[in-house]
C-alpha positions as CSV (number, residue, x, y, z in Angstrom):
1,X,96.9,118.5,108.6
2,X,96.6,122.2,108.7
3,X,93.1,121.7,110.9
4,X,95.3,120.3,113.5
5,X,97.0,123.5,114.1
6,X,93.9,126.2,112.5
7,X,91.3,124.4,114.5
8,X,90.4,123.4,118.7
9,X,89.6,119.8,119.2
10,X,89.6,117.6,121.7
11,X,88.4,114.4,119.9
12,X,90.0,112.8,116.5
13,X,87.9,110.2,115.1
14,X,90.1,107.4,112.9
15,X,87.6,106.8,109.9
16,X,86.1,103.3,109.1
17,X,87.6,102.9,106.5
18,X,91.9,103.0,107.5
19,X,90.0,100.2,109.9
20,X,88.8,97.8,107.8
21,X,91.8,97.0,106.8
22,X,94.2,97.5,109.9
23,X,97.1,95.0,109.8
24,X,96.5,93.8,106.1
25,X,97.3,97.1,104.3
26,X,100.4,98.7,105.5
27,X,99.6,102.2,104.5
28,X,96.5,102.8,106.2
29,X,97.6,100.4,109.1
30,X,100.8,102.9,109.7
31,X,98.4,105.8,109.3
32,X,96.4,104.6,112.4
33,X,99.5,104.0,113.9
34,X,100.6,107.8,113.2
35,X,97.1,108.5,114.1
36,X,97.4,107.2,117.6
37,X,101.2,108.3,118.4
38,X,99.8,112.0,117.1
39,X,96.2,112.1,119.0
40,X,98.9,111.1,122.1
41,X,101.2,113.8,121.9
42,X,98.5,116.2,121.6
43,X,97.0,114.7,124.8
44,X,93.6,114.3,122.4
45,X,90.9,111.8,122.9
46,X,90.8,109.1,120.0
47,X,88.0,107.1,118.5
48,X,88.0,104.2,116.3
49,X,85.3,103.9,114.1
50,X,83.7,101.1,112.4
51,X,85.6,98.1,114.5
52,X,83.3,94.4,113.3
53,X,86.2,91.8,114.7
54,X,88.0,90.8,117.5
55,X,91.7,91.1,115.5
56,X,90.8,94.8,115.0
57,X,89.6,95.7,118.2
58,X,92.9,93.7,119.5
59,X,95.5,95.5,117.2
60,X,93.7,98.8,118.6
61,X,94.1,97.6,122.2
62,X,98.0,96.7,121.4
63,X,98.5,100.1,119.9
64,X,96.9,102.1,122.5
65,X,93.5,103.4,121.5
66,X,91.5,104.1,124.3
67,X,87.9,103.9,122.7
68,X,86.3,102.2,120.0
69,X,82.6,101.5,118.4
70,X,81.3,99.3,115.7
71,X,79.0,96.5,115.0
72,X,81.5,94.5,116.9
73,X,79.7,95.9,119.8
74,X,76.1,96.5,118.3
75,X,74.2,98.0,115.5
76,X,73.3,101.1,115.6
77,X,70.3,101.9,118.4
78,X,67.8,104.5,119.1
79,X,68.7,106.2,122.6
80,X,65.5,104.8,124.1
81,X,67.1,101.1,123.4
82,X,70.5,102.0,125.0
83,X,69.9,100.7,128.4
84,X,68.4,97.8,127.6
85,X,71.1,96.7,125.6
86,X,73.8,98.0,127.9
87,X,71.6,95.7,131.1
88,X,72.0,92.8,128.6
89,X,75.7,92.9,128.1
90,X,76.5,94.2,131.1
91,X,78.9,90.9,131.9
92,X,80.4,91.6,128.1
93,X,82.9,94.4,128.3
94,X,85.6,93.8,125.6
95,X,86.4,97.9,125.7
96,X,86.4,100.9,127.8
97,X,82.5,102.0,127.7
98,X,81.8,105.5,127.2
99,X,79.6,108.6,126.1
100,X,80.6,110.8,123.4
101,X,78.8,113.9,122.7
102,X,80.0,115.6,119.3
103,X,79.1,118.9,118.4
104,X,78.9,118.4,114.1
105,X,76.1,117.5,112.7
């Protein structure tokens, strides 16, 4: 917690793996809930990682995340495939869609 303070951000990322098992575990499901009322606070952007089903990517909604990605949405595609995909789904959006440009590496 100490980066929070030592360290500018403007982004917090909430790992794959508190989300895999958002509303069956309490712990980490109360961590992404701490996560969220935190990142809001802070008037930080948040990003769930790793959302695969439609239960996840509602909790998320319900609790107030603003951006998500995951296989839910697609696989993983090389930035010459983007548009294609994005002109074939373009009647599909279940989230907020939305560049994010991160700086590590």
């Amino acid at each position: 917690l100490s980066y929070l303070h030592r360290f500018p951000f403007d982004v917090l990322k909430i790992d794959r793996s508190f989300i895999r098992n958002l509303g069956v575990e309490k712990e980490g499901t109360e961590i992404v809930r701490s996560i969220l009322f935190l990142a809001q606070r802070l008037d930080k952007v948040v990003i769930a990682e790793g959302v695969e089903t439609e239960a996840q990517l509602a909790w998320l909604r319900e609790a107030g995340c603003p951006y998500a990605q995951g296989y839910l949405f697609a696989k993983p595609l090389p930035p010459e495939e983007v548009e294609g995909y994005l002109a074939g789904v373009a009647g599909y959006v279940p989230f907020r869609l939305s560049a994010v440009e991160s700086n590590s590496r």
